[in-house]
LUMTIDREN-60781 format. One record per residue: x, y, z of N, C-alpha, C in turn. Coordinates in nm, 3 decimals, padded with zeros to 5 digits, always signed. Example, Ala and Ser with C-alpha at 12.3 -4.5 7.8 and 13.67 -1.06 7.14 Angstrom:
LUMTIDREN-60781
<pt n_x="+01.319" n_y="-00.569" n_z="+00.780" ca_x="+01.230" ca_y="-00.450" ca_z="+00.780" c_x="+01.320" c_y="-00.330" c_z="+00.780"/>
<pt n_x="+01.285" n_y="-00.225" n_z="+00.708" ca_x="+01.367" ca_y="-00.106" ca_z="+00.714" c_x="+01.290" c_y="+00.003" c_z="+00.787"/>
***
This chain:
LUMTIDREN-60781
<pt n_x="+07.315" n_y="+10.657" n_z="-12.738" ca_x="+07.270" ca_y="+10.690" ca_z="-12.606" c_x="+07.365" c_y="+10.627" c_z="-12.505"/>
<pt n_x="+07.407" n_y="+10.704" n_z="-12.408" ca_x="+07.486" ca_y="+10.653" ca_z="-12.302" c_x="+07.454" c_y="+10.566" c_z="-12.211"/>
<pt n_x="+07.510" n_y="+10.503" n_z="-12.122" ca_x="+07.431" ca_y="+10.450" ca_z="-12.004" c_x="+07.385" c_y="+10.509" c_z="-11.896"/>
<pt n_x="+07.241" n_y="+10.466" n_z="-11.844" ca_x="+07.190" ca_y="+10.575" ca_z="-11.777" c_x="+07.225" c_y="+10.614" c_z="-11.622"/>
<pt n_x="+07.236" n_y="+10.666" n_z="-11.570" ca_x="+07.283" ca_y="+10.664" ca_z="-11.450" c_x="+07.159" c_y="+10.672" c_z="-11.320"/>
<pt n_x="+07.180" n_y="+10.579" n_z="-11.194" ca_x="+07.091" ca_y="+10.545" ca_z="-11.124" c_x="+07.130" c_y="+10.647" c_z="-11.034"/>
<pt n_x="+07.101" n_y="+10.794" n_z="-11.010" ca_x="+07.088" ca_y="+10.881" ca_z="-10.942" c_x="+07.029" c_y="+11.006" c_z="-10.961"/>
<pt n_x="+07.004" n_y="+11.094" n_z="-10.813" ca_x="+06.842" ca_y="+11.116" ca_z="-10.876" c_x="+06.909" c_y="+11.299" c_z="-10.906"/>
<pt n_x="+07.008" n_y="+11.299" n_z="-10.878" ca_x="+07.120" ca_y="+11.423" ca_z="-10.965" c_x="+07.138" c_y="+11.400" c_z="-11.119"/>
<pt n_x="+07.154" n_y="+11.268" n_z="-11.188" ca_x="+07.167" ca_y="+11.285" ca_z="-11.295" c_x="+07.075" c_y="+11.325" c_z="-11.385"/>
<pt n_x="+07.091" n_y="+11.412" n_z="-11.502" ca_x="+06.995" ca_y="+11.429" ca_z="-11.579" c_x="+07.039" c_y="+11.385" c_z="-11.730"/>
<pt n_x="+06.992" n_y="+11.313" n_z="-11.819" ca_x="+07.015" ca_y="+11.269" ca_z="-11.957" c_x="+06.914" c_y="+11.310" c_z="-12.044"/>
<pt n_x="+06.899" n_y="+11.381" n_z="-12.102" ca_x="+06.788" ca_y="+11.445" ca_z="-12.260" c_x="+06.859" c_y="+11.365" c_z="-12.333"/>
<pt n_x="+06.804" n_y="+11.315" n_z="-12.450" ca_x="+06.821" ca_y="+11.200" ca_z="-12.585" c_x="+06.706" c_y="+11.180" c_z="-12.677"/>
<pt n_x="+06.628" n_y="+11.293" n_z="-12.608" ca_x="+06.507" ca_y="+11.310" ca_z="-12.726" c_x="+06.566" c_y="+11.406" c_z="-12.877"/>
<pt n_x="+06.532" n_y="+11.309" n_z="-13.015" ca_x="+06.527" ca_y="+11.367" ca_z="-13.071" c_x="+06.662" c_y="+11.372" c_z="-13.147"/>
<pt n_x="+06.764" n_y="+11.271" n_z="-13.056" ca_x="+06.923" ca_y="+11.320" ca_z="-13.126" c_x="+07.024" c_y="+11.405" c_z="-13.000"/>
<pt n_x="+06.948" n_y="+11.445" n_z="-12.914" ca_x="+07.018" ca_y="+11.521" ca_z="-12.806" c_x="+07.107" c_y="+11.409" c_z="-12.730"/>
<pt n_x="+07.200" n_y="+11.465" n_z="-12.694" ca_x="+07.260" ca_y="+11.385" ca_z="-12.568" c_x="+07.337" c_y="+11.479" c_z="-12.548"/>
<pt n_x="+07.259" n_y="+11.544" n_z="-12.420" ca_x="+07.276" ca_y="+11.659" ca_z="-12.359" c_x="+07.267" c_y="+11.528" c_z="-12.177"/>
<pt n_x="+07.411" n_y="+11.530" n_z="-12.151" ca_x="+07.380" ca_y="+11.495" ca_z="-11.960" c_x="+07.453" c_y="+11.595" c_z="-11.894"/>
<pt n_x="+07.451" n_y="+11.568" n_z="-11.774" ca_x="+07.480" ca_y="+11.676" ca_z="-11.670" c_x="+07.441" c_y="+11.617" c_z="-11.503"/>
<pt n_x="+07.513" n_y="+11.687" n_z="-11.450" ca_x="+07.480" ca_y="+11.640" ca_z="-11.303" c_x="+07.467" c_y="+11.744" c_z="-11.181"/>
<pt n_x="+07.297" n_y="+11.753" n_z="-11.162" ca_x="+07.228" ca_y="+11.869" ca_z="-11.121" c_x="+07.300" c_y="+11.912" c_z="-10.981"/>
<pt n_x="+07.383" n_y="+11.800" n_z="-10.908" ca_x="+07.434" ca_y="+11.824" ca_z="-10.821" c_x="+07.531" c_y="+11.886" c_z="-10.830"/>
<pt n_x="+07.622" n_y="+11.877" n_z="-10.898" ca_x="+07.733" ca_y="+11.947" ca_z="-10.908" c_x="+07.750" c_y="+12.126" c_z="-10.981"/>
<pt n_x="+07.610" n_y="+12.103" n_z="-11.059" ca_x="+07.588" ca_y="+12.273" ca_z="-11.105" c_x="+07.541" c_y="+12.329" c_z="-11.018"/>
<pt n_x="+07.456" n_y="+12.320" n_z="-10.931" ca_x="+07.390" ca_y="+12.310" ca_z="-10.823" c_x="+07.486" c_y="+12.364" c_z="-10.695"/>
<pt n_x="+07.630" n_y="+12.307" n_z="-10.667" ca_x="+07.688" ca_y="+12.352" ca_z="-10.543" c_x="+07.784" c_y="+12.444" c_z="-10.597"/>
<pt n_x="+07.805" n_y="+12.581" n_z="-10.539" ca_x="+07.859" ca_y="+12.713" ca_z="-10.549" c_x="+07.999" c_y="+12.674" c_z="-10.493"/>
<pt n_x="+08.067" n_y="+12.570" n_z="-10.466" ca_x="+08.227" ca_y="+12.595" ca_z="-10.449" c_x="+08.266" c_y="+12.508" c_z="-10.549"/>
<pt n_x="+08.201" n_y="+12.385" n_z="-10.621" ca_x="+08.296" ca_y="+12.352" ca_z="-10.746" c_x="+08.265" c_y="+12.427" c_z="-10.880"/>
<pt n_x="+08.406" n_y="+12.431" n_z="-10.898" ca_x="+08.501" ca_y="+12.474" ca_z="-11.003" c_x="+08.550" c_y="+12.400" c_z="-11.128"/>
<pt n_x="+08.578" n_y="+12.263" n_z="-11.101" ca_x="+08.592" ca_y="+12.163" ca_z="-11.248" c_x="+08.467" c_y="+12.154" c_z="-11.310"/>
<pt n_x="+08.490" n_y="+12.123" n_z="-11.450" ca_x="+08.341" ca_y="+12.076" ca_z="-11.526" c_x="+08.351" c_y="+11.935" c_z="-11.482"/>
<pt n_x="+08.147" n_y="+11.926" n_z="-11.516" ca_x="+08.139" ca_y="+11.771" ca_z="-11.485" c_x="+08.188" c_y="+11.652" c_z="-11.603"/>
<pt n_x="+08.229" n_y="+11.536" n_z="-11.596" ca_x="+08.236" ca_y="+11.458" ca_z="-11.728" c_x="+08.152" c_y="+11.344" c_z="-11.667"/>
<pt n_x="+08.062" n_y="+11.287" n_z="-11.811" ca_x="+08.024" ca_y="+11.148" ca_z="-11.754" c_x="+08.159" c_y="+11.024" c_z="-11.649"/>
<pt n_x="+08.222" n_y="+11.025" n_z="-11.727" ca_x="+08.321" ca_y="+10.954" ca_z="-11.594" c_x="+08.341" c_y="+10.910" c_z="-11.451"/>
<pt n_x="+08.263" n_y="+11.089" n_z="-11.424" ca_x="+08.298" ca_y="+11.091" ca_z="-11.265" c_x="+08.178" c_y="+11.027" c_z="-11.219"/>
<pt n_x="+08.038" n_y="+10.998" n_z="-11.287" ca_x="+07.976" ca_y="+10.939" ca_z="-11.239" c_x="+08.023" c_y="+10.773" c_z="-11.177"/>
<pt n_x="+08.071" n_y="+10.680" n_z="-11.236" ca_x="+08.160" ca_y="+10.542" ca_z="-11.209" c_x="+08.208" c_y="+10.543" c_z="-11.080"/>
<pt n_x="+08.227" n_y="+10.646" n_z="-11.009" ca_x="+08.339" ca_y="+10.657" ca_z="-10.905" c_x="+08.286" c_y="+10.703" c_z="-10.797"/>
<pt n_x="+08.145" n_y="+10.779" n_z="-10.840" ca_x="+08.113" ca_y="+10.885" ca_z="-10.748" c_x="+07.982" c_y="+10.828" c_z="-10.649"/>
<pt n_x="+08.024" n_y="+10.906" n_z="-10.510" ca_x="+08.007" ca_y="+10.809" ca_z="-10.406" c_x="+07.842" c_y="+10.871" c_z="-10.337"/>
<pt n_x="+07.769" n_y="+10.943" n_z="-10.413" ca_x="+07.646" ca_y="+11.003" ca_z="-10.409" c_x="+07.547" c_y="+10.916" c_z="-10.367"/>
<pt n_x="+07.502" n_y="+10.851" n_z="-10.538" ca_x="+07.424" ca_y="+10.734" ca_z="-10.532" c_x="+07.413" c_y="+10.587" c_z="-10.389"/>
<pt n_x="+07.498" n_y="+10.580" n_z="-10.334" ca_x="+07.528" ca_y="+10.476" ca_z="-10.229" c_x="+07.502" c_y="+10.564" c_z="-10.128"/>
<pt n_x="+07.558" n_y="+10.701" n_z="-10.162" ca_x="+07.514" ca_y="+10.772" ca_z="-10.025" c_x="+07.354" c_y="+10.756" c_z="-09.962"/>
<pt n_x="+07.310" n_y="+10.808" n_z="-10.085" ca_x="+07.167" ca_y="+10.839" ca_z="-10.076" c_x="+07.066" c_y="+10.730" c_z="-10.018"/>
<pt n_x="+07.138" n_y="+10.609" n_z="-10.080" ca_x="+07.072" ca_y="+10.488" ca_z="-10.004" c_x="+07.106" c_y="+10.434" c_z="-09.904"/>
<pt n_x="+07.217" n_y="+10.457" n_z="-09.857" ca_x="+07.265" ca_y="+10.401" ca_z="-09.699" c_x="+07.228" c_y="+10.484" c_z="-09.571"/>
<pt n_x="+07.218" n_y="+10.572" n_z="-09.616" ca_x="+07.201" ca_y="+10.713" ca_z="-09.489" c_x="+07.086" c_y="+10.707" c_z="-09.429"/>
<pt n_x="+07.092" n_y="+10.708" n_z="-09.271" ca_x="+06.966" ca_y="+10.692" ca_z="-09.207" c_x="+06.890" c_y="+10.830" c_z="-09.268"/>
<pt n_x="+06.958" n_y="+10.925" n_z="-09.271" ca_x="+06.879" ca_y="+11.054" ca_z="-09.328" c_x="+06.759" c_y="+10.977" c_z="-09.412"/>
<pt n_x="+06.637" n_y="+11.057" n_z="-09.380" ca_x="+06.514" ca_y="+11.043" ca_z="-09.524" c_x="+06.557" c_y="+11.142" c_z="-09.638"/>
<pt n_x="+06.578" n_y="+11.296" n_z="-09.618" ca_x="+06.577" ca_y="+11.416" ca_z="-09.638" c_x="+06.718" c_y="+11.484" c_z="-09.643"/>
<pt n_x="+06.831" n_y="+11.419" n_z="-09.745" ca_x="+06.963" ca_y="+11.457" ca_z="-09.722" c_x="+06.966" c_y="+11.542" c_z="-09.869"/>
<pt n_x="+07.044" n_y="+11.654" n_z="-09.825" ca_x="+07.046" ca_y="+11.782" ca_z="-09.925" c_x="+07.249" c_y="+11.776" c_z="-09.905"/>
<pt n_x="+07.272" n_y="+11.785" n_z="-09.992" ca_x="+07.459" ca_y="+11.784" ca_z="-10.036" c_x="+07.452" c_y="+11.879" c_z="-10.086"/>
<pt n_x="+07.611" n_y="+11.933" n_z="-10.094" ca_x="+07.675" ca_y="+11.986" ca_z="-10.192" c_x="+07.805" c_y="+11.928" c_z="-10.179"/>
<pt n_x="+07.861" n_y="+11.932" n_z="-10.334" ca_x="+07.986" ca_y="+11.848" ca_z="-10.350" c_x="+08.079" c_y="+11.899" c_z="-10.449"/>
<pt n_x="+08.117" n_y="+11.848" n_z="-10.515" ca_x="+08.294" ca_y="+11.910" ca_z="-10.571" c_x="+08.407" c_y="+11.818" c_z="-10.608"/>
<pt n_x="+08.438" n_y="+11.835" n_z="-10.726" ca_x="+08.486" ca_y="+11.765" ca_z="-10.792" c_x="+08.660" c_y="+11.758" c_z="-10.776"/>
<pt n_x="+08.728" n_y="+11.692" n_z="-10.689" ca_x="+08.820" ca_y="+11.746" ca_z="-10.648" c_x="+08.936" c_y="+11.633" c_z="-10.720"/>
<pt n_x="+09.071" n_y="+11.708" n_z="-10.751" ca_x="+09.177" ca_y="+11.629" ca_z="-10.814" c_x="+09.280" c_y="+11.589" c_z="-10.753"/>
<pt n_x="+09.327" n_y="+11.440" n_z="-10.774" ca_x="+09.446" ca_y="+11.386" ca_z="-10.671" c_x="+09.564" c_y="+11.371" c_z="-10.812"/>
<pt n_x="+09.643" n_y="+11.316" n_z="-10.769" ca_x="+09.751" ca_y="+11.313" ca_z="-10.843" c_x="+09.711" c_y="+11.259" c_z="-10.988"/>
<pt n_x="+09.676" n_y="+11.161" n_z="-10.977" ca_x="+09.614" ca_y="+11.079" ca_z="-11.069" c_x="+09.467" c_y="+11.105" c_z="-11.185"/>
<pt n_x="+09.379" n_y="+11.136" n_z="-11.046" ca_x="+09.212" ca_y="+11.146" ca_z="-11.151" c_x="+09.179" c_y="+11.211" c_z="-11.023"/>
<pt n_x="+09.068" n_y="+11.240" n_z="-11.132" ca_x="+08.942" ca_y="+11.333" ca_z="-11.065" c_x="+08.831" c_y="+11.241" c_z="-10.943"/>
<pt n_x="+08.753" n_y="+11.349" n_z="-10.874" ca_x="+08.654" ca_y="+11.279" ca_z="-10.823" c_x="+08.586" c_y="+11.313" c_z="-10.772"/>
<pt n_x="+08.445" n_y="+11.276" n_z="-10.748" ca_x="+08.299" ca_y="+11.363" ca_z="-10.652" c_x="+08.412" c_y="+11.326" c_z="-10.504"/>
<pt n_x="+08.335" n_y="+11.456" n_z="-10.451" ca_x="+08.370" ca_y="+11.475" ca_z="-10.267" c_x="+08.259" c_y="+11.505" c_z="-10.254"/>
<pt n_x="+08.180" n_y="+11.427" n_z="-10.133" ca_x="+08.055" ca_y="+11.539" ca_z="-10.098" c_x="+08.103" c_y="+11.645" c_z="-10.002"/>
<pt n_x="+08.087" n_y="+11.763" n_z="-09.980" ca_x="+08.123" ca_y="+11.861" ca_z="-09.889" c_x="+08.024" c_y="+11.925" c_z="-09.808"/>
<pt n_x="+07.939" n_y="+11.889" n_z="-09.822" ca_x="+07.853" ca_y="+11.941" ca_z="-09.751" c_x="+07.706" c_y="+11.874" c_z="-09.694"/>
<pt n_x="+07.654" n_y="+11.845" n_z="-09.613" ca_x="+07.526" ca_y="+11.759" ca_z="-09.579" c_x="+07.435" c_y="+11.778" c_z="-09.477"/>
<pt n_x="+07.303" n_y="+11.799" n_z="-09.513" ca_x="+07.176" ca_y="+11.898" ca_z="-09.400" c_x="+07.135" c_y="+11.756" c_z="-09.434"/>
<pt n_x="+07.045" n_y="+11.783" n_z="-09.275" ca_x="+06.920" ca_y="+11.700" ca_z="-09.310" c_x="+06.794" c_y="+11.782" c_z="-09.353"/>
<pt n_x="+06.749" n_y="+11.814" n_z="-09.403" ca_x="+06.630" ca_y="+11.876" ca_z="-09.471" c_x="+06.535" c_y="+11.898" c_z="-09.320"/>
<pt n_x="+06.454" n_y="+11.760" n_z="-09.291" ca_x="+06.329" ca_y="+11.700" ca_z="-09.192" c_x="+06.422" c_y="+11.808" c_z="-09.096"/>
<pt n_x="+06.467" n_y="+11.762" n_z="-09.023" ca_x="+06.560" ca_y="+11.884" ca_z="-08.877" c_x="+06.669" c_y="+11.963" c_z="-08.896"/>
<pt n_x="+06.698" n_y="+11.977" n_z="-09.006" ca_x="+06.758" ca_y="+12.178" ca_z="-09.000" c_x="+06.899" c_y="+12.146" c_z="-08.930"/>
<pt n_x="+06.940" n_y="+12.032" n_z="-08.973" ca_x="+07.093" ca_y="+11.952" ca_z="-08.923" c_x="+07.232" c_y="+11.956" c_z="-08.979"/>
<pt n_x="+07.284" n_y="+12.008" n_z="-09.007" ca_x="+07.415" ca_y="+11.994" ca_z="-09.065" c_x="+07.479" c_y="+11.860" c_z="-08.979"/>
<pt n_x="+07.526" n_y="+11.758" n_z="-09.116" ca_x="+07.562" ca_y="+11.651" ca_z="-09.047" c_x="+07.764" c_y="+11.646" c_z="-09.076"/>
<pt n_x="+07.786" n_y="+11.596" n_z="-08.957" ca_x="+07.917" ca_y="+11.574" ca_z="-08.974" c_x="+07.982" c_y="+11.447" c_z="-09.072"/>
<pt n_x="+07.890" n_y="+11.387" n_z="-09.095" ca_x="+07.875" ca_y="+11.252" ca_z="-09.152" c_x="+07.757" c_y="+11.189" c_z="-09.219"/>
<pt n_x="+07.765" n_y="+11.217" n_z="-09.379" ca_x="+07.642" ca_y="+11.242" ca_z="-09.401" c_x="+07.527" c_y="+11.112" c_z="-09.428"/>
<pt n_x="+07.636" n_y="+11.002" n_z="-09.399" ca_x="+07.612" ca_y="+10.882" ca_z="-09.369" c_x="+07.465" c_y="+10.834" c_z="-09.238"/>
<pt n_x="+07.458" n_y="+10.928" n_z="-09.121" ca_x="+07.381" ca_y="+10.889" ca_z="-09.015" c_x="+07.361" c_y="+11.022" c_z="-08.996"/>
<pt n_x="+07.220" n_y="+11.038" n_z="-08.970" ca_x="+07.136" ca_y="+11.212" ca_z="-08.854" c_x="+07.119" c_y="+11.163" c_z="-08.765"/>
<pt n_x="+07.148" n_y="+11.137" n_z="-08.624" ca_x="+07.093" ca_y="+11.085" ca_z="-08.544" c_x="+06.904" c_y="+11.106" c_z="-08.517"/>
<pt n_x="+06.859" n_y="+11.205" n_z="-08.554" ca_x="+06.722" ca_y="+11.236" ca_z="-08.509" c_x="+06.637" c_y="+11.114" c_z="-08.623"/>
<pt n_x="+06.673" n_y="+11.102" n_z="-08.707" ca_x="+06.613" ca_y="+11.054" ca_z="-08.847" c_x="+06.670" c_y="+10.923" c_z="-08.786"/>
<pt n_x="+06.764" n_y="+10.889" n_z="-08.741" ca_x="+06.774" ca_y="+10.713" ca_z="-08.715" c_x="+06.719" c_y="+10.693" c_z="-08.552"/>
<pt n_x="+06.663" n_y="+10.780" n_z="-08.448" ca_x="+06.574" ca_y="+10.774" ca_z="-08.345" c_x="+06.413" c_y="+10.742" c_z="-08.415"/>
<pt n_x="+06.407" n_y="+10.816" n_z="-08.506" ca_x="+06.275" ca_y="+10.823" ca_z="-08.512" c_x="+06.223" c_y="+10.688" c_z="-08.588"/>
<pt n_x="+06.316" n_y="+10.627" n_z="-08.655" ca_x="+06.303" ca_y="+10.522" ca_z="-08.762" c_x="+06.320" c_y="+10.405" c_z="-08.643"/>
<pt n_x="+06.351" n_y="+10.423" n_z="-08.533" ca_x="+06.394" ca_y="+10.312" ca_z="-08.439" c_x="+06.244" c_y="+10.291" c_z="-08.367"/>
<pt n_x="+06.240" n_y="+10.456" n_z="-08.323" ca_x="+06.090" ca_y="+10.414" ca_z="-08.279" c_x="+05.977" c_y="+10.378" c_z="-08.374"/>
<pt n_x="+05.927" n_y="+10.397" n_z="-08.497" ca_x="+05.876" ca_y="+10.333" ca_z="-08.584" c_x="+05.907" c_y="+10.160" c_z="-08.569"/>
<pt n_x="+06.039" n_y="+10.090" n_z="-08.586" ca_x="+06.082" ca_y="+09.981" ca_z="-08.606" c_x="+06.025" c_y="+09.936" c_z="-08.422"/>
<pt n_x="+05.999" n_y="+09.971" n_z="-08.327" ca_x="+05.980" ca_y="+09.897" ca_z="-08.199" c_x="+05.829" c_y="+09.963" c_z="-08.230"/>
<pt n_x="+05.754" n_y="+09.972" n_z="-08.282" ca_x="+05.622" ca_y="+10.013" ca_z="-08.267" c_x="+05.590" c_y="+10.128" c_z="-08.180"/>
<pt n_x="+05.677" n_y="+10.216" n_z="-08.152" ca_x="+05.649" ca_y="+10.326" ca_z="-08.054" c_x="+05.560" c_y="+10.462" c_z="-08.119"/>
***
């Protein structure tokens, strides 16, 4: 059995003798083209995304793109789900870090 990966794209089956993984995100977005390998998980900048982003409700698509050297996740794409946002940066929504502000001052 491999090591498991802390993101909520990865999927691992190992019932039974299987070790079948995959990464729902990347079958999932209609412009990549490379297959996935466990590998690119190590590198790939999803997981941190998901937890740093004022977004609650962040929907990606991404793509596995090649530099001279190695491969690697790109995210390419980022909505906020909650407000219907395409973010330029999928790091901060502004509406989702207003609303979390007013929560945090008791408003």
């Amino acid at each position: 059995m491999s090591n498991v990966v802390d993101c909520r794209y990865f999927y691992g089956d190992y019932h039974r003798g299987a070790n079948l993984e995959k990464c729902r995100l990347l079958d999932a977005s209609p412009n990549n083209t490379r297959p996935w390998r466990r590998k690119l998980c190590d590198s790939c900048p999803v997981p941190e995304l998901l937890l740093t982003s004022t977004c609650l409700d962040l929907l990606l698509e991404a793509q596995v793109t090649k530099s001279l050297l190695r491969e690697r996740v790109e995210v390419t794409f980022a909505v906020c789900a909650s407000h219907l946002h395409e973010l330029d940066d999928p790091h901060f929504c502004p509406e989702c870090a207003a609303e979390q502000e007013k929560l945090r001052n008791g408003e």
